[in-house]
C-alpha positions in Angstrom: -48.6 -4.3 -15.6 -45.5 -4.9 -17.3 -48.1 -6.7 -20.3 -49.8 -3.8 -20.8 -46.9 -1.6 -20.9 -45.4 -3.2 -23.4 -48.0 -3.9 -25.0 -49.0 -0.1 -25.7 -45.7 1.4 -26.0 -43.6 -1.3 -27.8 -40.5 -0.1 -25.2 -38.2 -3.3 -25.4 -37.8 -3.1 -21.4 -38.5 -0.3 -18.8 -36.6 2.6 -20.2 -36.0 3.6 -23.8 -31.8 3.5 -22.7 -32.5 -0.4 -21.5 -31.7 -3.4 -24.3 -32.4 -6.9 -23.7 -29.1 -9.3 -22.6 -29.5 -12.8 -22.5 -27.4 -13.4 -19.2 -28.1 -9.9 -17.0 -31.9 -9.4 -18.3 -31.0 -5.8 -19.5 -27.8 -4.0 -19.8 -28.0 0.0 -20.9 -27.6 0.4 -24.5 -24.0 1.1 -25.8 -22.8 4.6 -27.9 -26.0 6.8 -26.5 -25.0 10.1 -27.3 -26.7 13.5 -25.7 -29.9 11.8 -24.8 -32.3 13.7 -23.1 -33.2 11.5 -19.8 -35.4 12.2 -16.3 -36.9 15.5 -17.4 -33.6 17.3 -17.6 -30.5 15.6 -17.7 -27.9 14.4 -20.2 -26.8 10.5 -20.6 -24.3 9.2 -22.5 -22.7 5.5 -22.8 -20.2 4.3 -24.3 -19.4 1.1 -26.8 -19.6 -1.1 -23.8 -22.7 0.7 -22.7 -20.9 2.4 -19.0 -22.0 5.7 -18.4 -20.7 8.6 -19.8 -18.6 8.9 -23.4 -14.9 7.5 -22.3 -13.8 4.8 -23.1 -11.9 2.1 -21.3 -9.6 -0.3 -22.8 -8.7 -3.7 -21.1 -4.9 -3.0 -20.3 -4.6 -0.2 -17.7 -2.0 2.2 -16.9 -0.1 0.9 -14.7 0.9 3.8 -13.1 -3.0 4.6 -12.5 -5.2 3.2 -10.1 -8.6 1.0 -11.6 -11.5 1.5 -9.8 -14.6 -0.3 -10.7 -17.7 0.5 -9.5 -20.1 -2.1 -9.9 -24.2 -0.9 -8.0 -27.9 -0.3 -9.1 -29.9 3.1 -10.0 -27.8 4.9 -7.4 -24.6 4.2 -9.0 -25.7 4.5 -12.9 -27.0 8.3 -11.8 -30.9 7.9 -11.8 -32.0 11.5 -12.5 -28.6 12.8 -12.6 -26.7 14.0 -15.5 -23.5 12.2 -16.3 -21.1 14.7 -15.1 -23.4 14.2 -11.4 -22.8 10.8 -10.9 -20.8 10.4 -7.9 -18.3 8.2 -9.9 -18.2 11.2 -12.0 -17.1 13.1 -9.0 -14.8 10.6 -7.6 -13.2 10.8 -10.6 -12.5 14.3 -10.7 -11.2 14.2 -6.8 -9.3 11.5 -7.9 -7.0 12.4 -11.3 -4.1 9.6 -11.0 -6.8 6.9 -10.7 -9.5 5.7 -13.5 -12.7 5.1 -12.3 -15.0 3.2 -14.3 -18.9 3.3 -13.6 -20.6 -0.2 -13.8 -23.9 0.6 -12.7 -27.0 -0.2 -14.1 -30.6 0.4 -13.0 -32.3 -2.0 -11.2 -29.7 -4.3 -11.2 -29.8 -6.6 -8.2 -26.7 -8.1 -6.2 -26.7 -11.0 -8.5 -27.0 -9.4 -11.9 -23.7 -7.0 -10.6 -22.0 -10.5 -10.3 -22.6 -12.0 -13.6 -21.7 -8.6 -15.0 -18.6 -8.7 -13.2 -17.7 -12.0 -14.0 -18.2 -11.4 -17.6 -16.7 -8.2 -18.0 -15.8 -6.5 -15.3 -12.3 -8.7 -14.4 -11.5 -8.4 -17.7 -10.4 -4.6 -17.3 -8.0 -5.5 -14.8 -9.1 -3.4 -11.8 -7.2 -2.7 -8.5 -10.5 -1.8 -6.5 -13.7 -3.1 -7.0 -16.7 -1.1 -5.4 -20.0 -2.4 -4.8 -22.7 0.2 -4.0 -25.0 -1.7 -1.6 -28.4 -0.7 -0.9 -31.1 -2.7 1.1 -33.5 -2.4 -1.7 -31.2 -4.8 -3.9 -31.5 -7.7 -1.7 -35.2 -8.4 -2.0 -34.0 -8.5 -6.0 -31.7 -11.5 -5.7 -35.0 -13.7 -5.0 -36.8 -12.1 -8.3 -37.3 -14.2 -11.3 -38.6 -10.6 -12.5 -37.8 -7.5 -12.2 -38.6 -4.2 -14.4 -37.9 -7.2 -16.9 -36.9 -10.8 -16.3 -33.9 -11.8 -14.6 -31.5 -14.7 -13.5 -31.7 -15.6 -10.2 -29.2 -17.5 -8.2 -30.4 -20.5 -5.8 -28.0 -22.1 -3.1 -27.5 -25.7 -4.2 -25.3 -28.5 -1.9 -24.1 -24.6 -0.2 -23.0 -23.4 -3.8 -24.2 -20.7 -6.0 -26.1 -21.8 -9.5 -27.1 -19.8 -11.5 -30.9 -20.5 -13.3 -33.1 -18.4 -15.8 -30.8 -18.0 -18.5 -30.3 -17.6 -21.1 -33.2 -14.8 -20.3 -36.3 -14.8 -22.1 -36.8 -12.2 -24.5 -39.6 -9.4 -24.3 -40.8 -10.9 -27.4 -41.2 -14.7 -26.3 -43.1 -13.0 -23.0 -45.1 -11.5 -24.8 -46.1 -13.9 -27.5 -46.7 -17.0 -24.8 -48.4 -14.7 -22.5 -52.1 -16.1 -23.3 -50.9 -19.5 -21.7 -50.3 -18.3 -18.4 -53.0 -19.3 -15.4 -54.2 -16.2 -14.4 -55.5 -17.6 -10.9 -52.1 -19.5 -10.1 -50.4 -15.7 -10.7 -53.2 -13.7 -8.4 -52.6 -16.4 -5.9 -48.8 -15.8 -6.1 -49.3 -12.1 -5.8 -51.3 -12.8 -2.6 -48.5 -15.3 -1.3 -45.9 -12.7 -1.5 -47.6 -9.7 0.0 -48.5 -12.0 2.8 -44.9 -13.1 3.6 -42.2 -10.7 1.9 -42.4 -9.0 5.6 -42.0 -12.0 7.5 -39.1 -14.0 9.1 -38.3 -16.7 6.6 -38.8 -14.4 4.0 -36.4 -12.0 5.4 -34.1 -14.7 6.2 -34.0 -16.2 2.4 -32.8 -12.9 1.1 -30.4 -12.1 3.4 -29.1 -16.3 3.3 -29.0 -15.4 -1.0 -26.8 -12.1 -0.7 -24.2 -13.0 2.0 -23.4 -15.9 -0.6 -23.2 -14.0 -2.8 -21.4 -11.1 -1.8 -19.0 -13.6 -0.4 -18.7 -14.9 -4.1 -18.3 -11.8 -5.6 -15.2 -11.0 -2.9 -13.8 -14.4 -3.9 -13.9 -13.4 -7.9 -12.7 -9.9 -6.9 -9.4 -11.5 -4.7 -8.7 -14.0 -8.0 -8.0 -11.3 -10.0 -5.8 -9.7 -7.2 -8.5 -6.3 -6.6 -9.6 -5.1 -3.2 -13.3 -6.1 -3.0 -14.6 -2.8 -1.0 -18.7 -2.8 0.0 -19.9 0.4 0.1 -23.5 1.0 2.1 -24.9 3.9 0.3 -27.8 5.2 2.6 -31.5 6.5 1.1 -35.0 7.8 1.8 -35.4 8.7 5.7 -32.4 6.5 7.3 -30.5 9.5 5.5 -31.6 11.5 8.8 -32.3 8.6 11.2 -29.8 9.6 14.0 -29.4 6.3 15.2 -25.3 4.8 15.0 -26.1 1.4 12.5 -29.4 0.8 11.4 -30.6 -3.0 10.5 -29.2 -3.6 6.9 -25.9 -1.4 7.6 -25.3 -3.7 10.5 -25.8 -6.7 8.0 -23.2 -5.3 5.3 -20.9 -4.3 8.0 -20.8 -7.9 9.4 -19.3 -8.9 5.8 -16.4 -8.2 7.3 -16.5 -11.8 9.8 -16.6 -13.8 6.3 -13.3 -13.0 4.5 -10.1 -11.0 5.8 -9.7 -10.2 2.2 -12.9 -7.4 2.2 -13.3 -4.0 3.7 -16.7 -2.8 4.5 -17.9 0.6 5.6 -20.5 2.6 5.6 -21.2 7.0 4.2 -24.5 7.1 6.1 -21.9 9.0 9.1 -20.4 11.2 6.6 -23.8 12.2 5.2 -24.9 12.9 8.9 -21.5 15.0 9.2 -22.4 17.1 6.5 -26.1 17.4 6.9 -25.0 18.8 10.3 -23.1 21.1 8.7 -25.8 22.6 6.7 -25.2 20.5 3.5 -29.4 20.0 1.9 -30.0 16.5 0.5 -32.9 14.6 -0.6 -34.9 11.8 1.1 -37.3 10.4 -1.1 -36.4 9.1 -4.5 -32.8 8.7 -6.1 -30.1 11.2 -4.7 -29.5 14.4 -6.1 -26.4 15.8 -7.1 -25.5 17.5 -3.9 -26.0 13.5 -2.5 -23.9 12.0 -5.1 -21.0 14.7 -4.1 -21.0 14.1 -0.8 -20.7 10.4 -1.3 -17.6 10.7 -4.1 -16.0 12.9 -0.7 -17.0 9.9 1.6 -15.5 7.3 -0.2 -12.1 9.3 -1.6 -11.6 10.3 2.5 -11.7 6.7 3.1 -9.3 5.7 0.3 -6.9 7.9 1.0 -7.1 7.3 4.7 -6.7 3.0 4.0 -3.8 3.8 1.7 -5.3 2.8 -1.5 -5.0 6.2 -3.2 -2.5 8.8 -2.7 -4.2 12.0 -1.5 -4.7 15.1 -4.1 -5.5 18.6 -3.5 
C-alpha cells in the first residue's frame, strides 16, 4: 500500500507536513505557515518544526516553568487547529509556565525517546509529559510505520537502538523490485495470526516498560519530573469501568522508579461527560476533548505542587 502510494502521489511520507529524518523516520516539517490541514483547520510549525508559530529558545526563564510535552497524533492535534491542541489550552490555563508541544503523528514510544534525547533535554525543561496511548505500544515492535522507523530491541536487559540511520523514501522505493513477495504475504499472515496473542502481547508490553523506564531515567538526569499521562480514546472514553487493561499497565509505572508520577484523565473525562460535556469516540479528539484534558492535567499540577494555581 505504502508502494503504490508513493508511487502515484510522489508525497515524501504520509502527509504533505511529514519530511524524512534519518533517526525518528519523520519529523513535521519546520516554518509551515497557515497551512490548510484535516478539511478545516490551520497548522503552523515553527524552525524546529513544534506546533504552532512560537519559538523556543534553549535557555528558559527561570522564573517560568518548562513543560515539554512529548506524545503521538493526539498530542500534535490531529484534526485540530493549532490554537485546539490541548497543549495549546494548557498553555493558556497556565501563563507563568511555557509549554512546549513535542508531538508528532504516529510517533511511537520509542521515536518520542530518540526525539527527546536529541532535542528535547536540550531546552532545559522542569516537567516532561508523555501522552500515552495503548495504540503506541504495538508501534515500538514496528520496523514500519506510515514510513520506516527505528526500533529498539532489549539486548543483555539494555536498550539498542537498530534501523538507523532510516532508509529514505527514495532507497525504498528504488530497491523495491528485490523484495520476495511470498516471504512478505507470509509475514503479513504471521502477524495477523499472533498480534492478538499472549507472547505477542507480552513483547510489546516487555519493549515499552523499558522503555518508559529509560525515558524517566533521561528525564531525572536532566533534573525534570518525568509525568505519564494516559490519555483515553474511542469507546473506553465511556466504559464505566474504574482502570481498564492498558491504564492499569501505565499506572503500574509507578512500582519501577520513585522518581515518576503516573495518572490517568480517563476519570476526569467521565466527570465531565456526566456533567453534560459532548466528546467524540471514534477517531482523534475534538476540541471540546482536547479542553477537557488541558483542565485534567493543570488540576493535577496544581494539586502536586508543580504549578502555582491561576484564575
Amino acid at each position: 500500500m505504502w508502494i503504490i502510494r508513493h508511487q502515484r502521489s510522489g508525497m515524501e511520507i504520509y502527509y504533505t507536513f511529514d519530511i524524512y529524518d534519518s533517526s525518528k523516520g519523520w519529523i513535521t516539517k519546520p516554518n509551515l505557515r497557515d497551512m490548510r490541514v484535516f478539511l478545516t483547520k490551520v497548522l503552523n510549525t515553527n524552525s524546529k518544526g513544534f506546533r504552532g508559530k512560537r519559538e523556543y529558545s534553549y535557555a528558559k526563564d527561570p522564573n517560568k516553568v518548562r513543560i515539554l510535552i512529548l506524545g503521538d497524533s493526539f498530542t500534535f492535534g490531529e484534526g485540530v487547529s493549532d490554537n485546539e491542541t490541548y497543549a495549546y489550552y494548557l498553555q493558556e490555563m497556565l501563563p507563568d509556565a511555557e509549554v512546549i508541544n513535542m508531538g508528532v503523528h504516529g510517533y511511537g514510544h520509542d521515536q518520542m525517546l530518540v526525539l527527546l534525547r536529541e532535542e528535547g533535554i536540550k531546552y532545559k525543561p522542569d516537567i516532561i509529559i508523555l501522552g500515552f496511548l495503548a495504540m503506541d505500544m504495538p508501534r515500538n515492535i514496528l520496523e514500519f510505520k506510515d514510513y520506516a522507523k527505528p526500533k529498539f530491541v532489549l539486548t543483555n536487559g539494555k536498550l539498542k537502538l537498530t534501523g538507523t540511520p532510516v532508509s529514505r523514501p527514495e532507497d525504498i522505493l528504488k530497491w523495491d523490485w528485490t523484495r520476495f513477495r511470498t516471504f512478505e504475504l507470509f509475514s503479513i499472515l504471521y502477524h495477523r495470526l499472533t498480534r492478538s496473542s499472549v507472547a505477542m502481547k507480552e513483547k510489546k508490553e516487555v519493549i515499552t516498560r523499558a522503555i518508559l523506564a529509560e525515558f524517566i531515567t533521561l528525564a531525572d538526569s536532566v533534573r525534570a519530573t518525568p509525568i505519564l499521562v494516559y490519555l483515553p480514546c474511542g469507546d473506553e472514553i465511556l466504559d464505566p469501568t474504574p482502570t481498564v487493561q492498558d491504564e492499569r499497565f501505565l499506572l503500574s509505572m509507578r512500582q519501577t522508579s520513585d522518581k515518576v508520577r503516573c495518572f490517568s484523565i480517563r476519570p476526569y473525562f467521565a466527570e465531565k461527560i456526566a456533567k453534560g460535556a459532548k466528546v467524540r469516540t471514534q477517531g482523534h479528539w475534538g476540541p471540546e476533548s482536547h479542553f477537557i484534558a488541558a483542565e485534567a492535567i493543570k488540576r493535577y499540577l496544581v494539586e502536586e505542587g508543580y504549578v502555582a494555581s491561576s484564575k
